[in-house]
N, C-alpha and C positions, 0 to 999 in steps of 0.2 A: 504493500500500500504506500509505504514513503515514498516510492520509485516513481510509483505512477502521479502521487501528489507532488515531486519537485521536479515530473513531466508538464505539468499543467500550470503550473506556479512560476517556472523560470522562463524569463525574458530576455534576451541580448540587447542590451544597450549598443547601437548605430548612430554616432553624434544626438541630436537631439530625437531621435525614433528609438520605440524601445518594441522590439518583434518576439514576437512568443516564441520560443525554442522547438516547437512543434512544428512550424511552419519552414523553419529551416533543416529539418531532418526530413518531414515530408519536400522539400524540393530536392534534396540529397538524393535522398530514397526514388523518386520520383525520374532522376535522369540514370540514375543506377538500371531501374525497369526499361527507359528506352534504350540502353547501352546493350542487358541481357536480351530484350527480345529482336533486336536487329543482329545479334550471334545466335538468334535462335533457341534460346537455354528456358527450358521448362522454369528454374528460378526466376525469370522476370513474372510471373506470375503473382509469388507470393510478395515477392518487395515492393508490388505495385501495389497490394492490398494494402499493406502495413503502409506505405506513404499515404495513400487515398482515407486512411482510417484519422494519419494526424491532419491530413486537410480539411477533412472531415468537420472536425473540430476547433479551426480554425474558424471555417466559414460560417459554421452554425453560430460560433458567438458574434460575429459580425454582425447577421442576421437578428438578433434581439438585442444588439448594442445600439444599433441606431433609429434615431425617430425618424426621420425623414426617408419615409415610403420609397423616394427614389432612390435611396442606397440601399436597399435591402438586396440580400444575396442570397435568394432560396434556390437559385438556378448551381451558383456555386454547391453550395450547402448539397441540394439533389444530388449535383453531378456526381460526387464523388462516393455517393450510398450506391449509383447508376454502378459508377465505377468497380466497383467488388462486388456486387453481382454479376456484371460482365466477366469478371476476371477470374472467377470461378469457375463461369461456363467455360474461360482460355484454357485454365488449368488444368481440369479437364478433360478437354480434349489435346491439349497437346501433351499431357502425360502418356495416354493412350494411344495417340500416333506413334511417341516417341518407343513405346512400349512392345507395340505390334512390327509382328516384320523379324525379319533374321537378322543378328550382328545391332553394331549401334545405327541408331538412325535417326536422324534432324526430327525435331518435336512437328515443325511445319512443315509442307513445300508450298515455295510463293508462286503464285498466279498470278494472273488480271480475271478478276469477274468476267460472268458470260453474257452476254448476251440475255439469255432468259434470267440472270442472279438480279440483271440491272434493271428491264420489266419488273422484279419484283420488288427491288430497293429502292428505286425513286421514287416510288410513289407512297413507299412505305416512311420513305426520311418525310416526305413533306406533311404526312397525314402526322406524325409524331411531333416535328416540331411547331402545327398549328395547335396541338392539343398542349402541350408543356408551356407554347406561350399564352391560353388562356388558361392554365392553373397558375402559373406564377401572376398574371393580372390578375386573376381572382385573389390570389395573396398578397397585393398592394403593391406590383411591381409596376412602372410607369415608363414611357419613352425609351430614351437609347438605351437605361440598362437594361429593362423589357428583353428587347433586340438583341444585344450582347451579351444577355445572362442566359437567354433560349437558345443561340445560337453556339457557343461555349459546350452548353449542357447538350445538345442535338449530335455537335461536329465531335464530340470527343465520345460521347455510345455509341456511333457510328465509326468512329476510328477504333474504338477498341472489339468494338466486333469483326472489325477487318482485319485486325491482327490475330483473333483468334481463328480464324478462316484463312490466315493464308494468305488474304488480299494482298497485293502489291499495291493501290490504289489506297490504302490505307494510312500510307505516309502520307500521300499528298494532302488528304482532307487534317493531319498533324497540320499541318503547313498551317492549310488557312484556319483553324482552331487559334495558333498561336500568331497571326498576324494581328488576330482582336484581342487573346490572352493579354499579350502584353503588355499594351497600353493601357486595357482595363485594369491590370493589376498593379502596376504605376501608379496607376491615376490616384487608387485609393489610398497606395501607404503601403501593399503588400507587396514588399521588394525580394523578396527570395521567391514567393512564387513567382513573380513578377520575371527578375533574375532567370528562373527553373523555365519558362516559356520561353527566354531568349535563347539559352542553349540548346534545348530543345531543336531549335530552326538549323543550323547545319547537325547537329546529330539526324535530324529527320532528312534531310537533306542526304547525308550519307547513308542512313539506310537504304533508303528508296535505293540508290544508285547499288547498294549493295545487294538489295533481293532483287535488283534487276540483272544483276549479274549471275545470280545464283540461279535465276528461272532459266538463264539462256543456255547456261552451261548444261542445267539438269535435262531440257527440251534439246539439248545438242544443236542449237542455233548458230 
């Protein structure tokens, strides 16, 4: 119980910002998970949870810290409950790939979606992200955070279900996640996450280009 009370209790003092210690283990943790799953390692799995659990709690106090409706972060706060759910069903399945089969063998192999996956995905992202943006409006969220707390919350369930499939398309939607991530996380005062989206952007950047490599070699291209 100490452990977990001077998990919650300590702060880093940054010139005049003082950032909850949670938040910088979860962006830690958090680029560790994109490091492991662009090597393909069943471990990005569990480290993405235990990051997703301290952001977790980060954003939920955010969320009942502030009075002004327009900074509320229920889309944050969601995402990352989203998040380990998702990452469950990763784990999962790429234990089980990793598992079947003769000799050792890669937890994924990367693709691009088919044709019929995309039929079924685009219309499935859009029905999803009109419904998330009217429960976070129904929970007092307003204008651009609205937009960039749905949008956040939408592009990163949908990147982590592409990583657990496999998708090779699933960097790129990283991309544009963290092109709004990190302004949004700026804006507010949360600099590690904030920080954790920036690196993100060539790490993501380098996966893609590395499960692009790894699809053409395996497809003998």
């Amino acid at each position: 119980m100490n452990l977990i009370k001077w998990l919650f209790e300590t702060n880093l003092q940054f010139g005049s910002k003082s950032i909850p210690l949670r938040e910088v283990l979860g962006g830690a943790l958090g680029i560790t998970s994109a490091f492991l799953g662009m090597k393909r390692k069943v471990a990005a799995w569990p480290v993405g949870i235990f990051a997703d659990a301290m952001l977790f709690t980060v954003f939920l106090g955010a969320v009942f810290a502030y009075s002004d409706n327009d900074a509320n972060f229920y889309g944050q706060a969601s995402r990352n409950l989203l998040l380990i759910s998702v990452s469950i069903y990763g784990w999962v399945r790429w234990t089980y790939h990793s598992r079947s089969g003769v000799g050792s063998r890669p937890a994924v192999s990367p693709r691009w979606t088919t044709t019929k996956e995309k039929l079924i995905l685009i219309p499935a992202i859009a029905i999803f992200f009109v419904i998330s943006m009217q429960i976070f409006k129904a929970l007092g969220e307003t204008g651009n955070w609205l937009i960039v707390d749905t949008w956040i919350f939408t592009g990163t369930a949908l990147a982590t279900f592409g990583m657990s499939r496999g998708y090779i398309e699933f960097w790129l939607v990283w991309i544009a996640v963290d092109l709004v991530g990190v302004p949004f996380a700026f804006a507010n005062g949360y600099y590690p996450t904030g920080t954790l989206y920036a690196l993100y952007l060539p790490l993501v950047l380098w996966g893609f280009v590395s499960w692009l490599k790894i699809y053409k070699v395996e497809k003998g291209l």
